[in-house]
C-alpha positions in Angstrom: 5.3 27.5 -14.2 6.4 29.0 -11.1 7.4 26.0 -8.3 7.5 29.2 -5.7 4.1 28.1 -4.3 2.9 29.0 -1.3 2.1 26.2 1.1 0.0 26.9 4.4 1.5 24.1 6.8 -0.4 21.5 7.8 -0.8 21.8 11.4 -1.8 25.4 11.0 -4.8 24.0 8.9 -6.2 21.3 11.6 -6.3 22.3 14.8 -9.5 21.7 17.1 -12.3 23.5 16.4 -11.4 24.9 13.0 -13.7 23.8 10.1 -12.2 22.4 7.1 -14.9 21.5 3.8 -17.8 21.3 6.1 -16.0 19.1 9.0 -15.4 20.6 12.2 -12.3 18.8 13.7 -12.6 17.9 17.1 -10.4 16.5 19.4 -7.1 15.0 18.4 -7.4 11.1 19.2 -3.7 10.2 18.0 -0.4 11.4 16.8 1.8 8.7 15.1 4.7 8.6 12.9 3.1 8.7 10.2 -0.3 10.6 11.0 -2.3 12.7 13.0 -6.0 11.5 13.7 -9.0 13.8 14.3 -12.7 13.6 15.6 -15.2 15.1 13.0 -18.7 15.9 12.7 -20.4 17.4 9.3 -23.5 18.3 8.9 -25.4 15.9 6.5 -23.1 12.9 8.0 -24.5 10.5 10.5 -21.8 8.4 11.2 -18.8 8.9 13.5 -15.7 10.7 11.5 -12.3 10.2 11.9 -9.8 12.8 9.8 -6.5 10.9 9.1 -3.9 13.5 8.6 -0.5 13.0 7.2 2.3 13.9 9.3 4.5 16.7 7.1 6.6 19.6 7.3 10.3 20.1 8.8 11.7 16.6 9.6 8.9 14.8 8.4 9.9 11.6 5.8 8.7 12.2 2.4 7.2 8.5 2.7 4.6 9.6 5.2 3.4 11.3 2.4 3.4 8.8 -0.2 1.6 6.2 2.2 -1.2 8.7 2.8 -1.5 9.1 -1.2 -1.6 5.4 -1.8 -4.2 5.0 1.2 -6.3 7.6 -0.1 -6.7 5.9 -3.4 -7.0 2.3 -2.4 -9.8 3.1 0.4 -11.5 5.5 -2.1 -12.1 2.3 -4.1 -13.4 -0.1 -2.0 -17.1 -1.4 -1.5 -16.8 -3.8 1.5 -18.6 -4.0 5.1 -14.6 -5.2 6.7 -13.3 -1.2 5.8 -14.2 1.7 7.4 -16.6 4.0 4.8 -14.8 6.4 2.7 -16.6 10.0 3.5 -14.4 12.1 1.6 -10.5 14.0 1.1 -8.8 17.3 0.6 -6.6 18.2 -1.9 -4.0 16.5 -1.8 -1.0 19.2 -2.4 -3.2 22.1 0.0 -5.1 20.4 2.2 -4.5 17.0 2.6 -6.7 14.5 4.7 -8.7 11.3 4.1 -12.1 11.5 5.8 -13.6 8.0 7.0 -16.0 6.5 9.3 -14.6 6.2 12.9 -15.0 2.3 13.4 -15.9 1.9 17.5 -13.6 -1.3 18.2 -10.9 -2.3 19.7 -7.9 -2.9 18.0 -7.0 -7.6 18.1 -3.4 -6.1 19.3 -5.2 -4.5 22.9 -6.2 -8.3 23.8 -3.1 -9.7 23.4 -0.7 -7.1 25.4 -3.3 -7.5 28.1 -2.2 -11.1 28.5 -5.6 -12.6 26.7 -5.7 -16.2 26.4 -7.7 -16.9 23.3 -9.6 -20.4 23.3 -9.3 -22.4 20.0 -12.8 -21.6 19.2 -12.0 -18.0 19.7 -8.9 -19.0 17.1 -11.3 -19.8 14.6 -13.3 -17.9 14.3 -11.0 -14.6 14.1 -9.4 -16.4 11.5 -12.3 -17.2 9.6 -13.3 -14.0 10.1 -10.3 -12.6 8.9 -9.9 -14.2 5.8 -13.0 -13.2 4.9 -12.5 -9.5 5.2 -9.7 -10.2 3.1 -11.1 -11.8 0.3 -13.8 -8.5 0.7 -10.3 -6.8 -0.5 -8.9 -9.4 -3.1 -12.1 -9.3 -4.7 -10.9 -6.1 -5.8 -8.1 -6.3 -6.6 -6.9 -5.2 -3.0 -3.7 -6.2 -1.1 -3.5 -5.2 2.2 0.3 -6.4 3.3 -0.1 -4.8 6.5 -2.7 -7.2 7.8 -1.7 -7.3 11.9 -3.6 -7.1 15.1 -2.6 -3.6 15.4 -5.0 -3.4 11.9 -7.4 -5.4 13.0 -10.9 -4.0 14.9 -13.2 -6.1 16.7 -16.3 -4.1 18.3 -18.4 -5.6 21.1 -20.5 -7.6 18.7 -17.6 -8.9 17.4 -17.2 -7.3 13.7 -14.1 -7.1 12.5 -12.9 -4.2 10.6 -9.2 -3.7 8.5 -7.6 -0.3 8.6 -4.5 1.6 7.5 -3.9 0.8 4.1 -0.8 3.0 3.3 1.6 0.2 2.8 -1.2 -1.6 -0.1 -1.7 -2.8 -3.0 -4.4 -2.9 -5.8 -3.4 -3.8 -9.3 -5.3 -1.2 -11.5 -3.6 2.0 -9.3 -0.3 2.9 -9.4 2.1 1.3 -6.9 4.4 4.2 -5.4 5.8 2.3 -2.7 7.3 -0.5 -5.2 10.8 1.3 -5.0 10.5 1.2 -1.2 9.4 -2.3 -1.0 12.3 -4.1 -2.8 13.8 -3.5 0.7 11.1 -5.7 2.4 9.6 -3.1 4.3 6.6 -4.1 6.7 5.8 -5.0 9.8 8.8 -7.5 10.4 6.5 -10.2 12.7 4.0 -10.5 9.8 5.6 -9.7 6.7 5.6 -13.1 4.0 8.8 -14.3 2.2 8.0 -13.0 -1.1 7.2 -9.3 0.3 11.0 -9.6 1.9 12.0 -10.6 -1.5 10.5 -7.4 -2.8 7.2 -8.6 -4.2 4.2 -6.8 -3.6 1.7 -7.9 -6.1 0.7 -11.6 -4.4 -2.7 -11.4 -2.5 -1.4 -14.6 -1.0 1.1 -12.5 1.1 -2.3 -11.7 3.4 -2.9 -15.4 3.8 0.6 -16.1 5.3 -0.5 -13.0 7.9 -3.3 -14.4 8.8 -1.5 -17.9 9.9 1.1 -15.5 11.5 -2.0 -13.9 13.7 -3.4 -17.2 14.3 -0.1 -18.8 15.1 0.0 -15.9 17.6 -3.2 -16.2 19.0 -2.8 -20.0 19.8 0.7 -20.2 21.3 1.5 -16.2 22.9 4.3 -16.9 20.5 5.4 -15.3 17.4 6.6 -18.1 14.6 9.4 -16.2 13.5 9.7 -13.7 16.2 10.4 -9.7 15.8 13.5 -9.9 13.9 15.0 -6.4 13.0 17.5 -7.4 10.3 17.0 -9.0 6.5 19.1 -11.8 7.5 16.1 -12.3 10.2 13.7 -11.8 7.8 14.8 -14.1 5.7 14.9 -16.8 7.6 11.0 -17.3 7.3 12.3 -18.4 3.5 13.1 -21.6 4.3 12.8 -22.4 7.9 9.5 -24.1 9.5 7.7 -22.7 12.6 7.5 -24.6 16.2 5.0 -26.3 16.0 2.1 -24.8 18.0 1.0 -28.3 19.1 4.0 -28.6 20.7 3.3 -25.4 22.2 -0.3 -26.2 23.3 -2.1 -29.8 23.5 -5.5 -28.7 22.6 -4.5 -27.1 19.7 -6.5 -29.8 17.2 -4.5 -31.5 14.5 -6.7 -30.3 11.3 -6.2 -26.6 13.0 -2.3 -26.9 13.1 -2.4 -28.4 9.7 -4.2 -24.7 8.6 -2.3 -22.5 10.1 1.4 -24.6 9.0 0.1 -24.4 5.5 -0.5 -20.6 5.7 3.2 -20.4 6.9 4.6 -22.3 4.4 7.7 -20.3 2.6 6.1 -20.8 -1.3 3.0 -18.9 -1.9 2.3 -21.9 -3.9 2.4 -24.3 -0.9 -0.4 -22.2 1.1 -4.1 -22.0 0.3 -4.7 -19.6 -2.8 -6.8 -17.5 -1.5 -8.4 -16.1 1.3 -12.0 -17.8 0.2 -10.7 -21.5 0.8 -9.3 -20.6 3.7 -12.4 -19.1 5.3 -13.8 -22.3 4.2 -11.8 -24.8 5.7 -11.8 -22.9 9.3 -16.0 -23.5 8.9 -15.7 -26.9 8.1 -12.9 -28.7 9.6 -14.2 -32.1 8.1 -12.9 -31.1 4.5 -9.0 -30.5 5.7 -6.5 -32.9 4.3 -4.1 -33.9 6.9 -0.8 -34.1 6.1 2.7 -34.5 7.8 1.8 -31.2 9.1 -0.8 -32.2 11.3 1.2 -34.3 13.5 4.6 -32.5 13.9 5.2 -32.0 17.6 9.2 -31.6 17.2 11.2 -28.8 16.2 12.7 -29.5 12.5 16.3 -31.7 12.9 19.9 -29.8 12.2 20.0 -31.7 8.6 16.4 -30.7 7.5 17.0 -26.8 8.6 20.5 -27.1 6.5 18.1 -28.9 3.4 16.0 -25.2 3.5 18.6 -23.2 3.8 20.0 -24.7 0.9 16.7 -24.8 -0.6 16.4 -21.1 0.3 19.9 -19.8 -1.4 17.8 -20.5 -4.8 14.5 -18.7 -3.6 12.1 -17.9 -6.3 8.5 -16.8 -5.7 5.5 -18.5 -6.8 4.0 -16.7 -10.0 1.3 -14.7 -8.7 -2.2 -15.0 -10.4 -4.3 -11.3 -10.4 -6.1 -11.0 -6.9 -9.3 -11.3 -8.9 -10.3 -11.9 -12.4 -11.1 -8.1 -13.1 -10.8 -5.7 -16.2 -7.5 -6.1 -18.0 -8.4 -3.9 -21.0 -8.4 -0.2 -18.8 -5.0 0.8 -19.4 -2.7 3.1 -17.6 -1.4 6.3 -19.4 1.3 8.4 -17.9 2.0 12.0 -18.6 5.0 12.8 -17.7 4.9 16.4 -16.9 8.0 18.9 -16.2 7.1 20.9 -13.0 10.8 22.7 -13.2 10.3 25.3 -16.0 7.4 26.9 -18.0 6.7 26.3 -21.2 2.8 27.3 -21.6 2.6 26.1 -25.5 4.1 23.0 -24.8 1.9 22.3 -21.5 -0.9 23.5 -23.8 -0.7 21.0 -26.4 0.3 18.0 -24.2 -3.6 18.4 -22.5 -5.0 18.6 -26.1 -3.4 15.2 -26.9 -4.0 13.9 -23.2 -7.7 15.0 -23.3 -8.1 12.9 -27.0 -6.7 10.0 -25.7 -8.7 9.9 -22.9 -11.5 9.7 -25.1 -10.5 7.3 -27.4 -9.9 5.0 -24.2 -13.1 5.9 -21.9 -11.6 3.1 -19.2 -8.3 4.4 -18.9 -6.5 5.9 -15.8 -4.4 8.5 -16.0 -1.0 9.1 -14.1 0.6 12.7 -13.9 3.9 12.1 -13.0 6.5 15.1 -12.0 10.4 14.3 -10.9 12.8 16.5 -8.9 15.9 15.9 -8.2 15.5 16.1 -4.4 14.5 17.1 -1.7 16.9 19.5 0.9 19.0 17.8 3.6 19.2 21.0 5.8 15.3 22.2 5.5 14.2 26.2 6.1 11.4 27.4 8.4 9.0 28.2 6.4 6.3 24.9 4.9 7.3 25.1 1.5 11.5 24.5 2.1 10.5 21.6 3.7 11.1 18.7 1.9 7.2 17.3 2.3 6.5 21.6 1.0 8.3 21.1 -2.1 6.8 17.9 -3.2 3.4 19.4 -1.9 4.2 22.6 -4.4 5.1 20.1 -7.1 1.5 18.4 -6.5 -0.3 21.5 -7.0 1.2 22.2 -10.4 0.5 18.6 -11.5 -3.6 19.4 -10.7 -3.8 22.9 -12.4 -2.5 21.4 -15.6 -4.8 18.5 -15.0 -7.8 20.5 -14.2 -8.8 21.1 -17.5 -9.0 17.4 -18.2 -12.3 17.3 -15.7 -11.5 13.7 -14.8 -13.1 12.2 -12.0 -10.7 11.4 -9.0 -10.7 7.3 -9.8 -9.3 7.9 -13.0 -6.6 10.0 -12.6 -3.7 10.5 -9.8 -0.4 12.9 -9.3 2.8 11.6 -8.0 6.2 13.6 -7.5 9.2 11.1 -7.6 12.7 12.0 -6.4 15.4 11.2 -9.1 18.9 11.7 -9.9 17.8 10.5 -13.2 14.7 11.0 -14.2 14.2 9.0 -17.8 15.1 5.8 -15.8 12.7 6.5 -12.8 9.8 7.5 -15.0 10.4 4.3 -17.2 11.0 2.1 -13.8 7.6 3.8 -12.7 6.2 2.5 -16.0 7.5 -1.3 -15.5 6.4 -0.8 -11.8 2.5 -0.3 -13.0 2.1 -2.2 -16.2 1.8 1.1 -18.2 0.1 1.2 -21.6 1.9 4.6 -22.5 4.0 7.2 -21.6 2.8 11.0 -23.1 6.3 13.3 -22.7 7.1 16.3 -24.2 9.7 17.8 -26.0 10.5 21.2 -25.2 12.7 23.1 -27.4 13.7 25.6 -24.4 16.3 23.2 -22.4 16.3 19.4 -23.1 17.3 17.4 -20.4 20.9 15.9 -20.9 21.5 12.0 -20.2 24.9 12.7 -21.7 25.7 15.1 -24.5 24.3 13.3 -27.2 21.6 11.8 -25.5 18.3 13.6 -23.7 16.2 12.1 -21.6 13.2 11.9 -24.2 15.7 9.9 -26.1 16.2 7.2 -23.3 12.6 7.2 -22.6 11.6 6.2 -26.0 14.6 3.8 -26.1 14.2 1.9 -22.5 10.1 2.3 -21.7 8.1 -1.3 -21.5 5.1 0.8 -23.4 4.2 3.2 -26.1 5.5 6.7 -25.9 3.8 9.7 -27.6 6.1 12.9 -27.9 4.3 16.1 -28.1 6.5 18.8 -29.4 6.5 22.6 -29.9 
């Protein structure tokens, strides 16, 4: 296979008033880091559209990318009145946009840079509100770990709606960002102890944002502040919050004891899940108080020296599965060589993909390219940039797919940049629980580890799954 493909760059594709699969772009609404929005209208479509397009080409971060990839599956998957409707996406390596409903409201951050004071009844309700547009997402196996006011939509009957979902979760898709997030990556006011200790798979990391927006919302204040360094972030480990009734009289004690316990360092300590929390903001009568309730003073030198202590040995809570899904669809990976051409061999591995896809009617299926990078010093033209060449890398992945004829929920391509590719592809295998790794064997060039080792041979020696050689 040829990786000399021809990639039309993005912003020559969307630009106002050029139509792309029926929609007609309108007006650009925003331009972040990460992505370029778009008014839409298509005929057949009666709701507002929003295109969400990834921000690539020349000086663009590769991540931008992967966070649009890992949006576009999560939001594809969800059912749930708190997420804007999924109305459709281009391919992913040509044309890549995710095309959703445009949700009217105004975003919970707005009302708090224009000084809003919420009442406690305002609190409340949010929060109750909140947590159950969460546990809309845990239901399925969602997490959001972005949950913040700038995610957060309210519209003038007071509907709340989540958004972005680029930094998520969900436990039956592959987690790309799990590299990334070992590094506690996030939105540093908002982000939960066990997400700066690299975790992503605890829906209870959304709980502790919700008591950070609340906190917030009570007090003006942040609990932890904006800290922009891990030794910041990790102070939310083991250190306890001002407590907001110090902050503000009226706060009522059952309330403070809520949103302490959402803050608490151990996922264990908080509520376990979003449900029981929604619950105990509705009915105030069934909190427990505790010493929580009553604290009005900052925590003493000696008891902030006890959790730092207490800290140096963190551990997180084992995390139970967001919901109490399917565990018997499992995830196959194909690991596919997009840097030479060996039709036979790329022949036979979609013969054997295609029968174990039918032997397991609920699996997923992963196809899973590596390069070794991507340039420093990029070119001009789309496809020497380095978001080009994983693009051109992507549409290899699909046309040796394509035969398969598997619908788009049961079947994903990811490019992954590797000095070593065996250990990345078996790290990506750990990372997502994989049931089995299908690899072939070409006879052309194996792949050297050392001289007496190939990458096949490390593969098979170091996955967490099955592996299934196809040779030629």
């Amino acid at each position: 296979m040829s990786i000399n493909t021809e990639i039309e760059a993005v912003d020559d594709i969307f630009q106002e008033g050029k139509v792309v699969d029926g929609f007609v772009l309108g007006k650009e609404v925003h331009r972040g880091g990460m992505a370029t929005l778009f008014t839409a209208t298509k005929e057949g479509i009666d709701v507002p559209i929003l295109l969400k397009i990834p921000r690539v080409g020349r000086d663009q971060p590769v991540e931008s990318l992967i966070g649009f990839e890992t949006e576009l599956t999560i939001l594809r998957s969800l059912k749930s009145p708190h997420v804007p409707k999924f109305l459709g996406a281009g391919n992913m390596a040509t044309r890549p946009y995710i095309a959703m409903e445009r949700i009217e409201g105004r975003p919970l951050e707005d009302y708090i840079k224009e000084g809003k004071v919420f009442t406690v009844d305002e609190v409340v309700k949010i929060g109750a509100d909140l947590a159950q547009a969460v546990q809309s997402l845990h239901s399925q196996d969602a997490i959001h770990l972005d949950i913040k006011p700038e995610n957060i939509l309210i519209d003038n009957k007071d509907k709340l709606t989540i958004i972005d979902f680029g930094l998520s979760h969900h436990a039956r898709y592959p987690d790309l960002l799990a590299e990334e997030m070992r590094k506690g990556v996030g939105s540093a006011p908002y982000i939960s102890p066990e997400q700066v200790a690299g975790i992503r798979s605890d829906a209870r990391s959304d709980i502790y944002s919700i008591g950070v927006i609340m906190y917030e919302l009570l007090t003006g204040e942040l609990p932890f502040g904006n800290p922009q360094s891990l030794s910041g972030l990790r102070r939310r480990m083991w250190a306890k919050p001002f407590p907001p009734r110090a902050i503000r009289r009226e706060i009522p004690r059952w309330l403070q004891e809520v949103v302490l316990r959402c803050l608490e360092p151990r996922a264990a300590d908080r509520y376990q899940s979003a449900a029981r929390l929604r619950q105990v903001l509705r009915d105030p009568e069934g909190v427990t108080l505790t010493e929580r309730a009553d604290r009005v003073e900052p925590l003493s030198f000696w008891q902030n020296l006890k959790g730092m202590f207490k800290a140096a040995g963190y551990e997180p809570s084992p995390s139970p599965r967001p919901s109490m899904g399917n565990y018997d669809a499992p995830l196959m990976i194909a690991a596919i060589d997009t840097r030479q051409s060996d039709e036979d061999l790329r022949e036979r591995m979609q013969l054997t993909a295609k029968n174990l896809l039918l032997a397991y009617p609920e699996s997923r299926l992963v196809c899973l390219s590596t390069i070794s990078s991507t340039p420093t010093f990029e070119g001009n033209q789309e496809n020497e940039t380095a978001s080009g060449i994983v693009r051109g890398h992507l549409v290899q992945l699909m046309e040796w797919a394509k035969p398969l004829k598997l619908p788009p929920e049961r079947i994903s391509y990811h490019v992954l940049e590797a000095m070593d590719p065996a250990s990345r592809i078996v790290e990506f295998a750990k990372d997502n629980d994989a049931s089995l790794i299908l690899i072939g064997a070409s006879h052309k060039s194996p792949n050297l580890v050392t001289p007496w080792r190939t990458s096949m041979t490390k593969i098979v020696e170091e996955a967490p799954c099955s592996v299934h050689i196809v040779r030629t």
